[in-house]
VOFI-384175 format. One record per residue (C-alpha): x, z, y; residue number from 0. Coordinates in steps of 0.02 Angstrom, whole numbers, always signed. Layout:
{{X,Z,Y},NUM}
...
END
This chain:
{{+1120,+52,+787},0}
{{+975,-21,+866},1}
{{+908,-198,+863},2}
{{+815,-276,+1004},3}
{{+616,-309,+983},4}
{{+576,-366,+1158},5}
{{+641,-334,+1333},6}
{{+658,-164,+1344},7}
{{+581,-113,+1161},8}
{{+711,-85,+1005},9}
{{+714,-36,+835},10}
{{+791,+136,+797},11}
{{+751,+164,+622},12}
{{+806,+139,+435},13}
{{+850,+41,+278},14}
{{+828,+109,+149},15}
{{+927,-14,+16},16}
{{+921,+88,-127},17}
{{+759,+162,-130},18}
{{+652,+131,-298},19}
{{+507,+262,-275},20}
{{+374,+298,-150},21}
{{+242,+430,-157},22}
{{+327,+533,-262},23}
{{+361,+419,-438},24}
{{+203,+331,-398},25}
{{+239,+176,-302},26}
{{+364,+61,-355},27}
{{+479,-15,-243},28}
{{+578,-187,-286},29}
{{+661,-215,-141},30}
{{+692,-67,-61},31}
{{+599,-8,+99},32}
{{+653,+42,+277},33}
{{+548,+161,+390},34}
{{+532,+96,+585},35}
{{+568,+214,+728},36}
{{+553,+145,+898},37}
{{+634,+170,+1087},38}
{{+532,+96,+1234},39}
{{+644,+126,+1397},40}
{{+537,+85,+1532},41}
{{+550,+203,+1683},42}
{{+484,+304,+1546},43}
{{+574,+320,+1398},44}
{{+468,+354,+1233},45}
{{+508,+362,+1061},46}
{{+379,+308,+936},47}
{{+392,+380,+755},48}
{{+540,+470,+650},49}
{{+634,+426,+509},50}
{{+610,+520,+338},51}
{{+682,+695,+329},52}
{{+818,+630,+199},53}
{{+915,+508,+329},54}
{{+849,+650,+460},55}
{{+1048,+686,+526},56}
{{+1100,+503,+540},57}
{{+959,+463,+636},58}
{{+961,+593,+767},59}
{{+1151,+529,+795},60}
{{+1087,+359,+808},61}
{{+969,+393,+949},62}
{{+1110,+527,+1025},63}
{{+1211,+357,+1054},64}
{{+1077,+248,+1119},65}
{{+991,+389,+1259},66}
{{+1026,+551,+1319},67}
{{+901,+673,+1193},68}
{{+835,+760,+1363},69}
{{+776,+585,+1454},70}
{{+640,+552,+1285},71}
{{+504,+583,+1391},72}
{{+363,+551,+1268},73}
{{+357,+565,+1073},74}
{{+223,+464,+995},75}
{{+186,+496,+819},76}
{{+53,+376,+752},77}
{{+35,+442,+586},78}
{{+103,+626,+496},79}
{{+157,+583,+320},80}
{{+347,+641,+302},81}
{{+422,+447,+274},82}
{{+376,+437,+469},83}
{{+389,+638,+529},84}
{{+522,+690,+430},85}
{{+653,+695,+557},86}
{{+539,+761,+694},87}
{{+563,+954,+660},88}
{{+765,+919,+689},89}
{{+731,+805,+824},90}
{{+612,+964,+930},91}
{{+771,+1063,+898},92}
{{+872,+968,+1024},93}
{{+702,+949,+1138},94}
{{+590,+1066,+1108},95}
{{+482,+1039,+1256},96}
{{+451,+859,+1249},97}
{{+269,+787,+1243},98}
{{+201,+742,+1070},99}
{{+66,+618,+1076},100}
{{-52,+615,+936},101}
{{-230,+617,+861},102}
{{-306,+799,+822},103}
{{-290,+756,+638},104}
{{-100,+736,+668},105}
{{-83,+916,+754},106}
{{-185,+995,+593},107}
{{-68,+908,+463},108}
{{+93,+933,+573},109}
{{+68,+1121,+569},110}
{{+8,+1127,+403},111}
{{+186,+1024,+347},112}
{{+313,+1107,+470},113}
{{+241,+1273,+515},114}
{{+163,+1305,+716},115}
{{+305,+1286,+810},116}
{{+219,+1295,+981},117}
{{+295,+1099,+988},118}
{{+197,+1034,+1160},119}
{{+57,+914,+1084},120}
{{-50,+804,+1190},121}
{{-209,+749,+1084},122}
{{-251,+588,+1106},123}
{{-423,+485,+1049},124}
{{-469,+296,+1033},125}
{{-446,+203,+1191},126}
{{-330,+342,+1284},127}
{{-182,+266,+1381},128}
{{-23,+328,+1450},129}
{{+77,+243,+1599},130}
{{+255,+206,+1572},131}
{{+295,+156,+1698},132}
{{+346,-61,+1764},133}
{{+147,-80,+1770},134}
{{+147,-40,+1573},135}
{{+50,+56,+1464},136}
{{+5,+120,+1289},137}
{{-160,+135,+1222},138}
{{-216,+228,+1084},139}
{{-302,+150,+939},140}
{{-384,+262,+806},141}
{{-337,+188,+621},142}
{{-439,+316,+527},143}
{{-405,+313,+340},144}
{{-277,+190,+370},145}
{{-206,+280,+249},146}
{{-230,+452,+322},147}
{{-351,+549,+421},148}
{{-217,+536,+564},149}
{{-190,+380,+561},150}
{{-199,+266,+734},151}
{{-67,+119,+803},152}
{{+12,+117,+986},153}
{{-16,-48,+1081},154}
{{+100,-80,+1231},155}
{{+23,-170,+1359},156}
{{+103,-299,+1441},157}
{{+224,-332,+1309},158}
{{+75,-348,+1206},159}
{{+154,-259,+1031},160}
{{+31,-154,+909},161}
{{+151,-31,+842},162}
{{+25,-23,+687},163}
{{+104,+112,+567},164}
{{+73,+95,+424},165}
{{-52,-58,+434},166}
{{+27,-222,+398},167}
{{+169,-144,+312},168}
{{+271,-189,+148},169}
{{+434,-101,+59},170}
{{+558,-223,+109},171}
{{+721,-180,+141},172}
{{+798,-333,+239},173}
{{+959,-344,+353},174}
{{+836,-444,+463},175}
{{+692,-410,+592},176}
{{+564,-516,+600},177}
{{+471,-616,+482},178}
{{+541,-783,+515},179}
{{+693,-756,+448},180}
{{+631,-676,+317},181}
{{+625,-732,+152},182}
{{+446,-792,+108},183}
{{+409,-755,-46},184}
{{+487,-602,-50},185}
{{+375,-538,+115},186}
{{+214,-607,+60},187}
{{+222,-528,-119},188}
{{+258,-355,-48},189}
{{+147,-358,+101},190}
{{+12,-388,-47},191}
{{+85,-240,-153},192}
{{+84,-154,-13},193}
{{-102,-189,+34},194}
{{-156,-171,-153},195}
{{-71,-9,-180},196}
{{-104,+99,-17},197}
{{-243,+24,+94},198}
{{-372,-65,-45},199}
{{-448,+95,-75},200}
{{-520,+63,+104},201}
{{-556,-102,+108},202}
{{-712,-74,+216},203}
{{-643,+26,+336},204}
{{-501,-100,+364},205}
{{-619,-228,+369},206}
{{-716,-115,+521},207}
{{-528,-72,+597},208}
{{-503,-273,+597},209}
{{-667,-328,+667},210}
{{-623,-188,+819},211}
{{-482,-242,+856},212}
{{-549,-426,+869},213}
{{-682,-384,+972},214}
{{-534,-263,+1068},215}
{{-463,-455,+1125},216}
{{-299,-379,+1153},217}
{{-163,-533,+1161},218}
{{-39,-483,+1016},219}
{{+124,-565,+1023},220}
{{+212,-440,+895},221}
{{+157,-319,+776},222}
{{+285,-177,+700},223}
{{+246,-74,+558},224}
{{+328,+84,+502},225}
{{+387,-4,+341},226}
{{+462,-187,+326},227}
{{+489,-336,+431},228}
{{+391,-337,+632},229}
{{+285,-505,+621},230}
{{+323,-595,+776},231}
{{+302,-785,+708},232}
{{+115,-800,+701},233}
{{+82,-627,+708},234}
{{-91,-621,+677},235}
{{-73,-710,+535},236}
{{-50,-532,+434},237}
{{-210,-478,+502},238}
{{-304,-635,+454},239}
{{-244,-596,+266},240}
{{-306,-415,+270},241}
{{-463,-480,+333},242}
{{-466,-599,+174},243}
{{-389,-463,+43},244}
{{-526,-325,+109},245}
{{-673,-436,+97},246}
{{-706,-433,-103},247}
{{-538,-538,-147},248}
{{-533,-649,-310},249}
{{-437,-766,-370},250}
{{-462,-859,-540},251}
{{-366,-758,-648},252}
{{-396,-625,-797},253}
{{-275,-494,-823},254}
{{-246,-402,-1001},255}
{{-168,-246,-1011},256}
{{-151,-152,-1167},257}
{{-47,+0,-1238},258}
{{+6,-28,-1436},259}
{{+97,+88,-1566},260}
{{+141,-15,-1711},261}
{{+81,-181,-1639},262}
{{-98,-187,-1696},263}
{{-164,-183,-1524},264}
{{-46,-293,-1453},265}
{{-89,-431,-1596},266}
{{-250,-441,-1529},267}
{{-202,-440,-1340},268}
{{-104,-613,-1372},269}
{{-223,-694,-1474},270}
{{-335,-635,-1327},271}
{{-225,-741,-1215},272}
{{-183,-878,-1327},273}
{{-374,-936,-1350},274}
{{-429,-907,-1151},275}
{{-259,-1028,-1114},276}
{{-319,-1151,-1239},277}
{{-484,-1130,-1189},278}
{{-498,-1113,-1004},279}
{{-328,-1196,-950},280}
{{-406,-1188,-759},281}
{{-397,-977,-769},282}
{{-239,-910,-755},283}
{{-192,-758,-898},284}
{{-79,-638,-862},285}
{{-29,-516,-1000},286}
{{+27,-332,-981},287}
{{+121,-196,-1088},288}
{{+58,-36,-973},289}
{{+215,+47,-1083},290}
{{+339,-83,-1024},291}
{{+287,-146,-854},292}
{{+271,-36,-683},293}
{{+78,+3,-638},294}
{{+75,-71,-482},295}
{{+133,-224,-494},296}
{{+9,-254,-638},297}
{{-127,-175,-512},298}
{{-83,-308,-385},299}
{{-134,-440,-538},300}
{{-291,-334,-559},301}
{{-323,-366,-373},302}
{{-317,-548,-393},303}
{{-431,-551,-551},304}
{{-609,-569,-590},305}
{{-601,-487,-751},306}
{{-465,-378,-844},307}
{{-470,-342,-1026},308}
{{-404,-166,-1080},309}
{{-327,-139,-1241},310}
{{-286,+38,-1317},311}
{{-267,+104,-1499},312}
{{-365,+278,-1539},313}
{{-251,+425,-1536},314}
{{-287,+604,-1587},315}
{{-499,+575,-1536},316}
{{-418,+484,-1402},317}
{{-326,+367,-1314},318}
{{-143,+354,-1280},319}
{{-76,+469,-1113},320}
{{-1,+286,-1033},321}
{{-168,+192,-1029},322}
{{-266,+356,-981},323}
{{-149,+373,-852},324}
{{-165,+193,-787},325}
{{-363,+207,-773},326}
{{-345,+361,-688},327}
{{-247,+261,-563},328}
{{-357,+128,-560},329}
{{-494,+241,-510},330}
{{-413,+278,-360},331}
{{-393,+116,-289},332}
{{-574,+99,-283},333}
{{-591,-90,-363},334}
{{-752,-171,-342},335}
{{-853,-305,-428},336}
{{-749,-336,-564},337}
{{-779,-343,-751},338}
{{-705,-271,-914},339}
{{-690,-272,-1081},340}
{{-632,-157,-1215},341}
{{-511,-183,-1363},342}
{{-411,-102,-1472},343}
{{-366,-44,-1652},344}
{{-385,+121,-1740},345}
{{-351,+188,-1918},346}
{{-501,+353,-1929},347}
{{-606,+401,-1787},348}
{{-586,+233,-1693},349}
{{-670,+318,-1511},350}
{{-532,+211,-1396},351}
{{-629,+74,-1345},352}
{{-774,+182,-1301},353}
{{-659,+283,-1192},354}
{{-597,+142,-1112},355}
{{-752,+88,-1071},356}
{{-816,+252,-979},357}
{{-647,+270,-882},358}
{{-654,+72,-843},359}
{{-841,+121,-783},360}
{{-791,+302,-684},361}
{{-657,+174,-581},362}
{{-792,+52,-543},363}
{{-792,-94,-657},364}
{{-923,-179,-741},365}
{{-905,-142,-908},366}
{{-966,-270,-1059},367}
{{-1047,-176,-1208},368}
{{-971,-261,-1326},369}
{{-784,-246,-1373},370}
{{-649,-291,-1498},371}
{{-601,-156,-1629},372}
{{-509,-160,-1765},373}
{{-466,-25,-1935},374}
{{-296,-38,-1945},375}
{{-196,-206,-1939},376}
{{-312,-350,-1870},377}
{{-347,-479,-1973},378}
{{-454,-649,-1958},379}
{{-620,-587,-1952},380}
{{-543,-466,-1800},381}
{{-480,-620,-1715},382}
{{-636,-725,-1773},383}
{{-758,-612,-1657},384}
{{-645,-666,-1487},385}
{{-700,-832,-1453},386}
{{-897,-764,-1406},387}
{{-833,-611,-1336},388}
{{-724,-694,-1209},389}
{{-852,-839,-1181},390}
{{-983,-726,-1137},391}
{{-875,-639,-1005},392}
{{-800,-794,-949},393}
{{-985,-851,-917},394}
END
């Protein structure tokens, strides 16, 4: 079923209710997620993005009700991950001959997903257009990075929409379009999650990507994404907050995250909160079982903070698999200017906080020398030593 964008552009893709995953087991999703396919019938008719290969059947029969397969006369595909390609090996079944439009990069990873299928590509570059016909046009707009080497967004001229892929984006699975009759809340917080967990390790390329397209002066009355709600109230407005998240975002906040075994560490961790709350009742504290609570919603919370304080008992030499794990992540999101601390107890060898501190260092942090660490149980003069330690990194 397809849902109407603007004159002659509709929605043709899916909602994906029960989805809880993304990349792989990596990304959490609370709400679900949908992924955006869209028909343009002008006096040509194009189709811009697939489906993923899992709802690959439904939404071929979809588009067999909507148009005649053999009267697609273009296929754009903005980006080549499978959550957007997926159905497009099914899809050149019916129509193998029909023009795909797409950035070098797209043709490498295309082949290297699907196998060379002699499919008829048409490489495109930043700035190429394509008449459709009605005195409208698409032009091509490079997104490098954004998240993929392929990456670039489709603007339709005249109706002045930036199909943006997966820019501006959030997993929200909604039985509504647009973002004013969305729920708020619920859109905001998973546009951020969205930002935090796929784009931030780019932040200066979306910050160059933003800056172009300001200086591009294109009028933008909607903007669809390949994931979520299409922002047609104040559409810019999405744009304006990606500016703000990729330009060195704080809030006033520290986040603690620690990993316990038989409570020691997390003993300290609250008595860690307890005295910056009493304390510093103007800095919001928001504390973290890595065990217990997804990764990246606490990384969004990391994204807001100034400082997070890491908390680990030692392990076999080491530290345990969940909190290496969780740096390792954090390393790949690329955080910058941010500061750390170490805590954490230990019954022989006691190297966890040290560890912490080189994998807080290896994913960009600045990392305080000193830390909290404690033989076995903590005890006053454990919880004594917090007051200058989290004064000085306050300060």
């Amino acid at each position: 079923m397809n849902k109407l964008v603007k004159n002659n552009v509709y929605w043709i893709g899916n909602i994906d209710w029960e989805l809880k995953k993304f990349h792989g087991e990596d990304f959490s999703l609370n709400n679900g997620s949908s992924q955006n396919s869209y028909l343009i019938k002008e006096e040509k008719t194009v189709l811009i993005d697939t489906v993923w290969l899992p709802h690959s059947t439904n939404f071929i029969d979809n588009l067999k009700k909507e148009i005649d397969l053999n009267k697609i006369d273009y296929i754009i595909i903005n980006h080549s991950e499978i959550d957007h390609s997926g159905s497009l090996p099914d899809l050149m079944k019916e129509i193998p001959n029909t023009p795909i439009y797409c950035t070098a990069k797209s043709v490498e990873s295309l082949e290297g997903q699907y196998g060379k299928n002699n499919w008829n590509f048409h490489i495109v570059k930043n700035g190429d257009s394509l008449d459709i016909g009605n005195n409208k046009k698409l032009i091509f707009i490079q997104m490098t990075m954004l998240h993929w080497p392929d990456s670039m967004a489709t603007y339709l001229a005249s109706d002045n929409i930036l199909f943006s892929n997966d820019a501006f984006g959030q997993h929200y699975a909604t039985d509504v379009l647009f973002n004013d009759l969305s729920d708020q809340n619920v859109l905001m917080k998973e546009a951020l999650k969205y930002y935090v967990n796929i784009l931030n390790p780019y932040g200066m390329l979306v910050k160059n990507k933003i800056n172009e397209l300001k200086k591009l002066n294109l009028p933008i009355d909607i903007i669809a994404p390949s994931h979520g709600i299409i922002w047609r109230n104040n559409p810019t407005q999405i744009i304006d907050l990606y500016d703000k998240w990729s330009s060195d975002y704080k809030e006033n906040q520290i986040t603690i995250v620690y990993e316990t075994m038989w409570n020691g560490t997390k003993k300290i961790a609250e008595e860690i909160e307890k005295y910056i709350k009493a304390k510093y009742p103007n800095i919001i504290v928001k504390l973290f079982n890595i065990g217990i609570t997804d990764k990246t919603d606490i990384t969004v919370e990391i994204f807001k903070s100034k400082t997070i304080i890491v908390g680990a008992p030692t392990v076999y030499n080491d530290i345990p698999s969940t909190m290496t794990g969780f740096l390792s992540f954090l390393k790949q999101l690329k955080f910058k200017n941010k500061k750390a601390m170490a805590f954490g107890c230990y019954g022989w060898s006691g190297e966890g906080c040290k560890i912490i501190n080189e994998k807080l260092q290896q994913a960009g942090f600045t990392v305080s020398t000193n830390f909290i660490k404690s033989l076995w149980n903590p005890n006053k003069d454990v919880f004594d030593q917090i007051p200058n330690l989290i004064d000085e990194l306050v300060k």
